[in-house]
Steps between C-alpha positions, in 0.01 A plus 500: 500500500805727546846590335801474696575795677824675463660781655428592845167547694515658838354422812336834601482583881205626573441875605365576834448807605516636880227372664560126363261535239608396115599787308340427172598873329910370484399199274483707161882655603612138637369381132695782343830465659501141387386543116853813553682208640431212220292311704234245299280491784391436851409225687273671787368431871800238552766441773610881417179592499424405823166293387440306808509776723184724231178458523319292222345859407828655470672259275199553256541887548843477425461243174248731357737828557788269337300412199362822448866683532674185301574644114445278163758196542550552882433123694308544820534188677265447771626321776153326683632287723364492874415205755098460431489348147120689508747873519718390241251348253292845549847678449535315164169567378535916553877475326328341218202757492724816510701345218839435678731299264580237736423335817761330742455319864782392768387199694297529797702514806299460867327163384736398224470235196601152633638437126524579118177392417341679788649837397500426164106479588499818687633680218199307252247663721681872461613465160114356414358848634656718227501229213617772213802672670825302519577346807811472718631324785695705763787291659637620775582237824707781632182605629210245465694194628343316197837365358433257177660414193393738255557269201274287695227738579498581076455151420231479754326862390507451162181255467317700768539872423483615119598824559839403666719788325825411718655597841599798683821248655628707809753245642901428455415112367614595163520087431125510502449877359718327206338190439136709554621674161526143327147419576286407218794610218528847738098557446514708860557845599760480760544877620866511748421651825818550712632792400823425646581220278345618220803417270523176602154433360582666235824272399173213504360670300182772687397745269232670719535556891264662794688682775435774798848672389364560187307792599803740549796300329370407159741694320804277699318192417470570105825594515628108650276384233601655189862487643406060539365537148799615327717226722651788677503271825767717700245787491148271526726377855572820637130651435374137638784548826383899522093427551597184746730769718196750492219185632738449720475852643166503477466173694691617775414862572264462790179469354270303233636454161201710403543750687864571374364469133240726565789760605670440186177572340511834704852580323304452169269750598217299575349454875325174538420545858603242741469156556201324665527392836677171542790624364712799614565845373792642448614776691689829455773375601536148305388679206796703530695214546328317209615788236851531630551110420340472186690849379783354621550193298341710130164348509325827497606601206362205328154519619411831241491479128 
């Protein structure tokens, strides 16, 4: 039902503004700042969107102000995923009625699948709600605990959900991202989405990937890539080495991952707002911090075209 994506497509964070509330008026310059950047699309109301901790209300809010701001040839991705199969299939049926391009679902995560077939099920039921928009799965066992063989799940999918389009594959197996990509004579989408190891997904072969970095360092990452392309490897490493230095940074200044991309954001000149309460802010002081580091070792200067 789909092409293979290439390029990249963001995973937006989503705005908030003061009192907590979602601050639907940045989506149009969020949208913007990624067609600037050479983004493809974006894969919304994920991990870096902090889905699980929005309201069912909100994530629809937010889809329609995505689809609405996304130009001509610009993927929105809806991410539907949630722990009530009821939310998600209700989810899928709204991305399909505002006319996203895509829908995509991580496993659930409280009450989890006992095995392929059982999530491979799950995703039936979700997929089944929006039967015209291409459907893909969301693995990421960093965070669900739901740990299977992807080339497994595939075989198992296939028969069960028509619109299977491919996987958003957010994981460092790169022996199963790799043999996912053989499937069926390569028939599946399989979109990269550890930014940190991009090239080595890459070398395998990824042409598209999904990433939370690529919101203010698209310009670095298109860089690694057309350096890969032209088998300029000494520069595709050092690009590769620079954005694992600044996730490291980002990982260890004192507050959520989110909230230290969302102050990157800031140096882009857009506020998103904080994050949403279990994770932490960042403060004055760690933001300081946070731009000393990253200016430090160039980064910076990558994240502007």
């Amino acid at each position: 039902m789909t092409t293979h994506i290439e390029g990249l497509i963001a995973a937006p964070l989503t705005a908030l503004g003061p009192d907590g509330g979602t601050n639907l008026d940045m989506i149009p310059a969020q949208a913007a700042m990624l067609v600037r950047d050479g983004v493809k699309g974006a894969f919304i109301c994920g991990t870096t969107g902090e889905s699980l901790s929005l309201t069912t209300g909100e994530r629809k809010a937010i889809a329609e102000a995505w689809v609405e701001a996304a130009p001509p040839g610009f993927a929105v991705i809806v991410h539907v995923g949630h722990n009530s199969i009821e939310t998600s299939t209700q989810l899928a049926q709204h991305a399909e009625k505002i006319g996203a391009h895509a829908i995509g679902t991580m496993a659930p995560s409280f009450f989890k699948p006992d095995g392929i077939d059982s999530l491979a099920d799950f995703c039936a039921r979700v997929a089944a709600a929006a039967p015209t928009r291409p459907f893909y799965y969301y693995h990421i066992p960093s965070l669900t605990g739901v740990d299977f063989p992807m080339v497994d799940f595939l075989g198992a999918a296939a028969g069960r959900i028509p619109t299977l389009a491919g996987l958003k594959f957010t994981h460092e197996d790169l022996m199963d991202f790799e043999r996912c990509r053989h499937v069926d004579g390569g028939r599946f989408d399989m979109l990269f989405g550890r930014d940190e190891i991009l090239l080595c997904a890459l070398a395998l072969g990824a042409r598209g990937a999904v990433g939370s970095t690529y919101n203010f360092a698209a310009p670095l990452y298109l860089k690694l890539i057309a350096a890969f392309d032209k088998g300029d490897m000494a520069e595709a490493r050092r690009l590769q080495f620079l954005a694992m230095e600044a996730i490291a940074v980002m990982q260890h200044v004192r507050c959520s991952f989110f909230a230290a991309a969302k102050a990157i954001m800031r140096l882009r000149g857009l506020d998103l707002g904080p994050v949403r309460a279990p994770l932490r802010d960042i403060s004055a002081a760690h933001h300081e911090e946070l731009v000393r580091a990253l200016d430090k070792i160039g980064f910076l200067a990558h994240c502007a075209v």
